[in-house]
N, C-alpha and C positions, 0 to 999 in steps of 0.2 A: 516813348512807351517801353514797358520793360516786358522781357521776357514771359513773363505770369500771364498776361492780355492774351500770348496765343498758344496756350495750354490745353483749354480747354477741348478733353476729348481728343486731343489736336485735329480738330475740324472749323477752328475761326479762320475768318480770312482777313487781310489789311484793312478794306474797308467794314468791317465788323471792327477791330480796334478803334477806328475811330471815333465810333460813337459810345465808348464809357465815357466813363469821366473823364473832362479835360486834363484838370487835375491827377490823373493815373491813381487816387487815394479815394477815400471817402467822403472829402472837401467837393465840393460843388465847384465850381471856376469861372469865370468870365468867358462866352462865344460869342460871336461875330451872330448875330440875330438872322434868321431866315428871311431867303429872299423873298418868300411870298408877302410876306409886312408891308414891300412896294406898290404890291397889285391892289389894285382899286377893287376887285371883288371882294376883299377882307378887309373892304370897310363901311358893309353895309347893314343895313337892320337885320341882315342872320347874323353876321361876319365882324370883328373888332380885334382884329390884328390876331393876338394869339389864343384866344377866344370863339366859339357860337352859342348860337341860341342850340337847344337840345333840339331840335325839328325834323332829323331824319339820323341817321348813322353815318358816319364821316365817311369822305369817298374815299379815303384810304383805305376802307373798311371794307365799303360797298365793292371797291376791285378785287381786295385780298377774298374776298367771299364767292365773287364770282369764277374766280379763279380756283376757289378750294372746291367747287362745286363741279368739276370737272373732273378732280378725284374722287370723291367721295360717290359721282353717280358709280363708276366701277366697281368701288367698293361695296356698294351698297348690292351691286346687282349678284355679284358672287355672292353676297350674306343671305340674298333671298332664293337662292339659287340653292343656297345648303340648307338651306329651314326646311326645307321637302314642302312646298305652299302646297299639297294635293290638288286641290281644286281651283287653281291658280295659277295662269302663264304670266310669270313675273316678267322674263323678258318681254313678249310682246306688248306688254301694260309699261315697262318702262320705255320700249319706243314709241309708243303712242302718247306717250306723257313729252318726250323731247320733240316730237312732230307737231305739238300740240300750243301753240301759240299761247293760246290761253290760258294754260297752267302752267307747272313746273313742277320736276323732280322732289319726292320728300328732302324734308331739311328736318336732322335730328342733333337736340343739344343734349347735355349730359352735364349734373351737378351734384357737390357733394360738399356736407353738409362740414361744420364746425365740431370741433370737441376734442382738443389739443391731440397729443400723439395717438390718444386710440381712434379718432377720426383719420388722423393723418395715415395708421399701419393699416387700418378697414380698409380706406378707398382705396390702397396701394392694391390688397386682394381684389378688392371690388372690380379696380379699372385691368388688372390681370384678366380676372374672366370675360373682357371684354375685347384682349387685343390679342391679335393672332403671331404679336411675338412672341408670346407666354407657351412654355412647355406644356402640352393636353388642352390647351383652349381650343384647337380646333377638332378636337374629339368630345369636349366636354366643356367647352365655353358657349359663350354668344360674341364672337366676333366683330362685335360693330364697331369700335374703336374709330378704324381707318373709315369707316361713311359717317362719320359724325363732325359737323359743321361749328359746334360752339363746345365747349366746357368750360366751366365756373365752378369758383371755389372762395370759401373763406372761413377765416381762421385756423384749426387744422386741417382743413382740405386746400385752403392756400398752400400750406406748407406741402403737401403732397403735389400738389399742381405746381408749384414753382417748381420742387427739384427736377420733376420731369421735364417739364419746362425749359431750365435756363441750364441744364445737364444737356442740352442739347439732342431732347427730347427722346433720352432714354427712355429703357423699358424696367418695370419691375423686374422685370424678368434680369435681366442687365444686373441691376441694383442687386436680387439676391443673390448672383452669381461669384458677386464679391465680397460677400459676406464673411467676415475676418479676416479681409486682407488690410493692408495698411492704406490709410486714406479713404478705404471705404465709408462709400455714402452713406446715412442713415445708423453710424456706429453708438449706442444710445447706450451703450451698457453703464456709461456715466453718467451723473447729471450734468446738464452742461455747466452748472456751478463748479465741478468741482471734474472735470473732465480729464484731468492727469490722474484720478484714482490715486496711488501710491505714490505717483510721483510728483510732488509736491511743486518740484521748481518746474513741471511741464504746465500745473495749471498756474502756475505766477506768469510766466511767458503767455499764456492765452490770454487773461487779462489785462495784462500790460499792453500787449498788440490791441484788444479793442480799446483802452483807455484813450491807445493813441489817435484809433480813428477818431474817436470822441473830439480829441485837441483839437484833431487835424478842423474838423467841423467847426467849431465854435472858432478857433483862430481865423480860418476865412469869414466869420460875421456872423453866425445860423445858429439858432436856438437850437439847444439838446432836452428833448426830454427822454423818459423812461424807454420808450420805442425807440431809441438808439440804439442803447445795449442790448436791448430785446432784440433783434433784426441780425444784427452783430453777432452774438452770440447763436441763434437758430444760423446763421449765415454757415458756420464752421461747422455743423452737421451735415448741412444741404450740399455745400460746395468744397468738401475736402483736396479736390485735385486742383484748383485755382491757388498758388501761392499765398494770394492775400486773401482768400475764403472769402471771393465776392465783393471786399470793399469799395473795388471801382466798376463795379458790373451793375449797370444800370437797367431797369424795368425794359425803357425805349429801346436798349439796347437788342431787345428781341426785333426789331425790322429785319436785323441785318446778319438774324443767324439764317444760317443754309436753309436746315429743317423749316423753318419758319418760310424765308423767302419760296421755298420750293411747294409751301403751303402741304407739308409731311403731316401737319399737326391740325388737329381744330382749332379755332381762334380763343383763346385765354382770358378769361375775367376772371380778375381777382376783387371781392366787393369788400367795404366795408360803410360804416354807419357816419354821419354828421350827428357832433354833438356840443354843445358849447357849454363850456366849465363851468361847473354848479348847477346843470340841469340835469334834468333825469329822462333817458330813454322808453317811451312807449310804442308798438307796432304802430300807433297811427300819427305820429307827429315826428318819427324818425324820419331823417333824408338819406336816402340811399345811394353811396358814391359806386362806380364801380372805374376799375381799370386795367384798360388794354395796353396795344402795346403802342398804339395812336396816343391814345387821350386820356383823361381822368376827367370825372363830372360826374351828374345827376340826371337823369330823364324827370325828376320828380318839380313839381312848381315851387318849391323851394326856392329853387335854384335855376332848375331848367337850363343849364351848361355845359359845355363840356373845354378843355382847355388842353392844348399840345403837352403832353407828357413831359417831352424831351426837356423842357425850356421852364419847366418847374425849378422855383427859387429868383425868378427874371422879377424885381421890382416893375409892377405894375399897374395902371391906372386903366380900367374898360378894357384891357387886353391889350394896350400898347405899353412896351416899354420905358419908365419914367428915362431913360437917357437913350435917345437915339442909338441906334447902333449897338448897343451893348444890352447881349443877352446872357442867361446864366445856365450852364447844364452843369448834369452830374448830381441833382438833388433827390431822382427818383432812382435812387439804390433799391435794389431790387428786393435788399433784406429787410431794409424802412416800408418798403410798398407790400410785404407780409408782415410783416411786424406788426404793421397798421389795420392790420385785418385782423388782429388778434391780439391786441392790445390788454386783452383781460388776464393777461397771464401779466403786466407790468407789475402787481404787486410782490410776485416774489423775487424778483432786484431787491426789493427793500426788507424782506428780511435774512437779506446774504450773512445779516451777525449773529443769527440765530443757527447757521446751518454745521456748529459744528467744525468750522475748516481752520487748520494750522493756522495760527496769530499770524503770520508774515500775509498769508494771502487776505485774513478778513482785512489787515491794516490796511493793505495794497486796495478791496472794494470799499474800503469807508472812504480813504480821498480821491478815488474814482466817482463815488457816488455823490461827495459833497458838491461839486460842479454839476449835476444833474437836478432839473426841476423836477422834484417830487408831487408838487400840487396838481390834482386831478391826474392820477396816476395811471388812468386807464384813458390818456387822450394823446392822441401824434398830434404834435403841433407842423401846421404846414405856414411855415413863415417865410418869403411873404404872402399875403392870400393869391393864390392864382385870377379868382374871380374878384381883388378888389374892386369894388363901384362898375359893376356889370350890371347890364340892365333888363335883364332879362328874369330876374330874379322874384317873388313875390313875398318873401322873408329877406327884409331889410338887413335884420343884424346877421347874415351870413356872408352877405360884400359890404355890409360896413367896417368890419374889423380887418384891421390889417395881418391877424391872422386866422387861418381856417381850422379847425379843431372836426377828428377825425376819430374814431375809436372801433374797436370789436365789432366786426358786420353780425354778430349774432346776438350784440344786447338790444336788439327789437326782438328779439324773441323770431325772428324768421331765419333759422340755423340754417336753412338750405337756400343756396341764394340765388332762386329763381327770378329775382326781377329784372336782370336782367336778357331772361330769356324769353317771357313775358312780351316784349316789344313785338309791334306787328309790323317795326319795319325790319327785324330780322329773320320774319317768316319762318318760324319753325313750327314742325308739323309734329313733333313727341319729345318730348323732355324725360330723360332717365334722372330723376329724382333720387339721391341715395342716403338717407338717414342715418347717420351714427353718433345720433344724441344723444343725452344723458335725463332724459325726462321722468320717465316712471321712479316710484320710490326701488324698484326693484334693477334699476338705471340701465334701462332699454329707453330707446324711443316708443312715443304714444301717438305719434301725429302729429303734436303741438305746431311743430313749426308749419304745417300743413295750414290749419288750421289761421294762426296768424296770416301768413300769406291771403288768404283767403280770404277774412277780417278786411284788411288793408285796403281793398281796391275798394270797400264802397264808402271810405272818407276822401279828405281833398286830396293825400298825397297818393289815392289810387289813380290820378290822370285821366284816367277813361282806359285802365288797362284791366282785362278781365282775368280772372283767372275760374279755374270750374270748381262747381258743388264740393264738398269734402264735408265730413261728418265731423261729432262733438270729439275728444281723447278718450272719454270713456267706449263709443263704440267703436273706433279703431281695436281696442282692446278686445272687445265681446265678441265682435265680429271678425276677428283674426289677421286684420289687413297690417299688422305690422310684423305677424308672423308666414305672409308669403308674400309676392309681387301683387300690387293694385293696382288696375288704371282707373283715374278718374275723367272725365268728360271724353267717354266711349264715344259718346254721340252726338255730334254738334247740332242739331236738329233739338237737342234736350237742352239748350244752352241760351237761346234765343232770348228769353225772361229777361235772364241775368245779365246777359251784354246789352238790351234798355236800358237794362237800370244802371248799370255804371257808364254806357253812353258811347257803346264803341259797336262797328259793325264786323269787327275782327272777330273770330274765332280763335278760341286760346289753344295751345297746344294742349292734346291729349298728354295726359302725366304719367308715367311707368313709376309709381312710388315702390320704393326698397328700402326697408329698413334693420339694419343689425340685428341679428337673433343669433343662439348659438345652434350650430352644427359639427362643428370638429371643437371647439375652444370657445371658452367664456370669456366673451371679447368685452364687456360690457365693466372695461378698469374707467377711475377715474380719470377726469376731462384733468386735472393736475397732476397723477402721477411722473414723475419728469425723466425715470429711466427705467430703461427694459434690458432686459439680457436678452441674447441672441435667441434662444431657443422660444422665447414669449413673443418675440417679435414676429417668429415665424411664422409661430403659431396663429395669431391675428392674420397676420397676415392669410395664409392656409383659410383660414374658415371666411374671409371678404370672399376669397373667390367663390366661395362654395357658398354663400348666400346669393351672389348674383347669380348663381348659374341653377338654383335650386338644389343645392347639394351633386354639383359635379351631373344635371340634369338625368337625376334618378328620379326624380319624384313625379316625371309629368314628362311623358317621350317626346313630345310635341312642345314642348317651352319655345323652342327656335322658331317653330310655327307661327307662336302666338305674338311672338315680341314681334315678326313681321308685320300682323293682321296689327299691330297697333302703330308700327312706322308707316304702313300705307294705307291706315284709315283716313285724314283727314283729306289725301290727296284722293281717294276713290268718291270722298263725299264731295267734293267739286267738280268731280267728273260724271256725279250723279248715278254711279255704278253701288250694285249689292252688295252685299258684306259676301255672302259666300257659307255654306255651311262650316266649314273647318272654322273659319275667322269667328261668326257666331257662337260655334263652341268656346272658343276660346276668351269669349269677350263673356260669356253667361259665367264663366271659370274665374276670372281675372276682374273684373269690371263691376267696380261698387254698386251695388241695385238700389240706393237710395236709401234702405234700412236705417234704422237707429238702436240702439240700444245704450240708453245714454245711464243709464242707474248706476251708481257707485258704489253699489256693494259687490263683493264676489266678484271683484273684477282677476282675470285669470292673472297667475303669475311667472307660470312655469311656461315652457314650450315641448309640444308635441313636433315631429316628423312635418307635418301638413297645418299648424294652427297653435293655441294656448290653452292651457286649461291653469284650471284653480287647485289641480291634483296634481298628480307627481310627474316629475319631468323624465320628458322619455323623446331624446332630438334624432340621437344615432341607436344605441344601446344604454348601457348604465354612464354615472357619469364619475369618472374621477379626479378629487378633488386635491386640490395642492395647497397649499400653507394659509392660504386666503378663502378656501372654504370653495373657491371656483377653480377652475380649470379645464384638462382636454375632456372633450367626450370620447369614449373610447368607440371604436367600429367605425368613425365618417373618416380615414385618412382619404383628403383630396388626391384627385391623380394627377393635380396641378403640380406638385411634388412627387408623388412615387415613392417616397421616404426616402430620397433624393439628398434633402438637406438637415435629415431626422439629428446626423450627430453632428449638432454644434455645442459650444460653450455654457455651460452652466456656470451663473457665478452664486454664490452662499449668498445668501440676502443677510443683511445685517455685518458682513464684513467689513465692507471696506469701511463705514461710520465708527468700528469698534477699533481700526487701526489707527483711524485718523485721530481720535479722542484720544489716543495712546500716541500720541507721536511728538 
């Protein structure tokens, strides 16, 4: 192994090295197959070597969970302990809940939603005002970060979640603090096409290095599509302190980070979609892959699988090994396993001869790109199928192909990628849902993916998993729930109906919905634009946290109150205890009343303080506007900053395209 493997952070340890890649490169490798393959309980009708049926959560799962639950009760009780509960002894409710055989402590997940970098710079704020490493989060955040049990992400919220992730579970806070230094994370002032700026033979060297990955790949045996380069390239944004920017840093490779082991962190899903080439994605005939740091698979009847992370790329037949003895790691790269979650961005590889850049570098991406399959450009081919001829499956052509075809977890149209949280064998009691879609024409989110979500469970590939009431996109809009915090299924007792009819006696987690609106910055840029300069970065970033927190929790003294009355609603209604007045106000405040207001005209555009209107926009004070007609609002500076990081770098927009054309 070289040097690079224990870089990172410098907190890896020897056995952390061992599980990248065999191969030290991007090349997958030949390993010696796990000893569980021997044991007779992995070879039965759940169990087929490397292989299950989807039928509960893997006990690798089930320990690291119980395990994190240990933390998170502490954390959770300080969080409730600062929300001032008034009318509420939280501690004694959390000992009578651990005394309590028959229940258990809330379990709170947290998801955020797709829509390439300005998903990716939002949640960055978003998950800020939720973690008490962030500078004024515990004056002006909501804390919950450290008592949160799950987080999921896909597409640009993958790419957020992995950097903190596999950065060894840094903080934004971390992240901005480096902001201009060399190697810094998240340096975007380029495109990554074209990431040397000026200096021309810095981006022929970048190129060159992934082409190589590329060879390295294909010369061990393995199909390259467009999600190579894609993965590769975000790889060198994400992971700038790794010599080889992640090449041999593997998905699996999270067991055996510290943070992780020490269970620092919530447990990780990254989702995306099944799709096979020439068909077309709809919310109800999508399969829903998701993956951890165990496994990769489907809860959905598609499929109903799940398959050992690690040991992706191992030829297989039912989940045994077609050669004894010889298995294959190093195929789930960590930047493939996002790449793959966001694969809707592969078409701009293919017009790298449009973009403008010095003859020497496009010649260098045209014979780079001729060895890459362009066909179905928006699909990760996972060759060979992990799940060939499994039988558990109820779509034939998904284990009959020897390979599995993978694409964007958000072309079902469900951008936030609840289904995973959804499951009622991971028991979770509120899901912080965080919107930063690109829906409305005026490119805020509307609900939409709400909405799908919602759709989905009452066809076959809903399973019997519920999820609650949500209204049409139009009254999302009329009724303002995309310009404050919503919960939906306040009340489980109102829910009853609906879990008949999809067939399940679970109760689905209460929804804490947040979606993007502006307060400090008009964060609502293109799901494509592909570079930011420092000071727009920050700026996004600045106003994420100030949406989660209700504008630095000015608008509603009580917000810490209420986000508790909704992590310990689900657990007081199986202890068959009141709501409480304070929780009441809060839930008549926050909590959808089943309204509609579904008409499409006069639908609001702008945002007020507290809501939207169809009249003039008015978030902090007036607004000022920058070369694209959007920008800061003037009067909301977050005190997540202080103007702390106000002077960074401006770059001239249109520069560096006007040198390059001249060069």
């Amino acid at each position: 192994m070289q040097l690079h493997t224990f870089t990172i952070l410098g907190l890896l340890t020897a056995s952390h090295v061992l599980a990248w890649s065999p191969t030290d490169s991007y090349a997958p490798g030949d390993v010696d197959c796990p000893s569980y393959l021997d044991d007779k309980q992995y070879d039965t009708d759940e169990y087929k070597g490397l292989v299950r049926a989807a039928n509960g959560i893997s006990d690798a799962e089930k320990s690291w969970i119980a395990s994190r639950d240990n933390v998170t009760y502490d954390n959770l009780k300080w969080f409730l302990n600062l929300s001032n509960m008034t009318d509420f002894d939280t501690d004694k409710y959390l000992s009578n809940i651990t005394e309590n055989n028959a229940t258990r402590a809330p379990r709170i997940g947290i998801s955020f939603s797709g829509g390439g970098y300005r998903a990716m710079l939002t949640a960055a704020g978003e998950i800020s005002g939720l973690d008490n490493r962030t500078e004024g989060c515990m004056d002006h955040g909501l804390p919950i970060l450290q008592a949160a049990s799950y987080i999921s992400g896909l597409s640009g919220g993958s790419w957020f979640l992995s950097t903190l992730v596999f950065n060894n579970w840094t903080s934004v806070q971390d992240i901005i603090n480096q902001n201009g230094q060399d190697d810094a994370i998240w340096d975007l002032e380029h495109s990554m096409f074209n990431p040397g700026g000026f200096n021309v033979f810095s981006t022929a060297d970048y190129w060159k290095d992934i082409s190589n990955d590329l060879d390295a790949k294909k010369d061990a045996g393995y199909k390259i599509s467009l999600t190579d380069p894609w993965g590769r390239a975000l790889s060198h944004q994400f992971f700038p302190k790794l010599s080889d920017y992640g090449a041999s840093m593997t998905f699996s490779s999270l067991r055996d980070f510290p943070t992780f082991k020490n269970h620092e962190m919530p447990f990780p899903i990254v989702v995306a979609d099944g799709r096979a080439p020439g068909t077309l994605i709809i919310s109800s005939n999508s399969t829903i892959f998701e993956f951890n740091a165990y496994e990769m698979g489907s809860w959905d009847p598609s499929l109903y699988s799940f398959a050992d992370l690690k040991y992706l790329g191992t030829n297989v037949t039912n989940g045994y090994p077609n050669e004894d003895g010889k298995c294959v790691a190093g195929f789930d790269n960590t930047g493939y396993v996002f790449g793959t979650s966001s694969t809707l961005f592969n078409q701009f590889l293919l017009q790298l001869n449009t973009t403008g850049l010095p003859s020497v570098i496009e010649d260098l991406l045209q014979h780079f790109l001729e060895g890459v399959d362009k066909d179905d450009n928006d699909i990760a081919e996972y060759y060979p199928n992990p799940f060939y001829k499994t039988e558990w499956a109820n779509t034939e052509s998904i284990v009959e192909d020897t390979s599995l075809y993978l694409c964007d977890g958000g072309e079902d149209n469900q951008n936030i990628p609840l289904a995973p949280m959804l499951r009622a064998e991971r028991e979770l009691d509120v899901v912080f849902a965080y919107d930063n879609s690109y829906d409305s024409n005026e490119t805020w989110p509307n609900g939409a993916s709400l909405v799908n979500t919602y759709e989905r469970q009452f066809t076959d590939q809903g399973n019997g998993t519920a999820f609650p009431y949500v209204p049409d996109q139009n009254t999302f809009l009329h009724l303002n729930l995309t310009a404050k915090p919503t919960f939906f299924g306040c009340y489980g007792s109102n829910l009853t109906d609906l879990m008949d009819k999809v067939g399940t006696d679970y109760i689905p987690p209460l929804i804490v919905y947040t979606a993007n609106r502006p307060f400090t910055y008009y964060s609502n840029t293109s799901t494509y634009k592909m570079k930011y300069d420092d000071e727009e970065k920050l700026d996004i970033i600045q106003n994420g946290f100030a949406v989660t927190t209700r504008n630095n929790l000015t608008l509603d003294d009580e917000f810490r109150a209420c986000i508790g009355c909704a992590i310990l609603q689900r657990s007081r209604e199986r202890l068959g205890m009141p709501l409480g007045a304070q929780c009441q106000k809060c839930f008549d405040e926050y909590c959808w009343d089943g309204s509609l207001d579904s008409d499409s005209s006069d639908l609001p555009v702008n945002y007020t303080l507290d809501g939207m209107t169809d009249g003039a926009e008015h978030t902090t004070n007036s607004s000022t506007e920058n070369g694209n007609g959007k920008g800061k609002t003037s009067g909301g500076l977050s005190l997540f900053y202080g103007g702390k990081h106000t002077s960074v770098l401006s770059v001239v927009v249109g520069l560096l395209a006007v040198c390059l054309v001249g060069f």
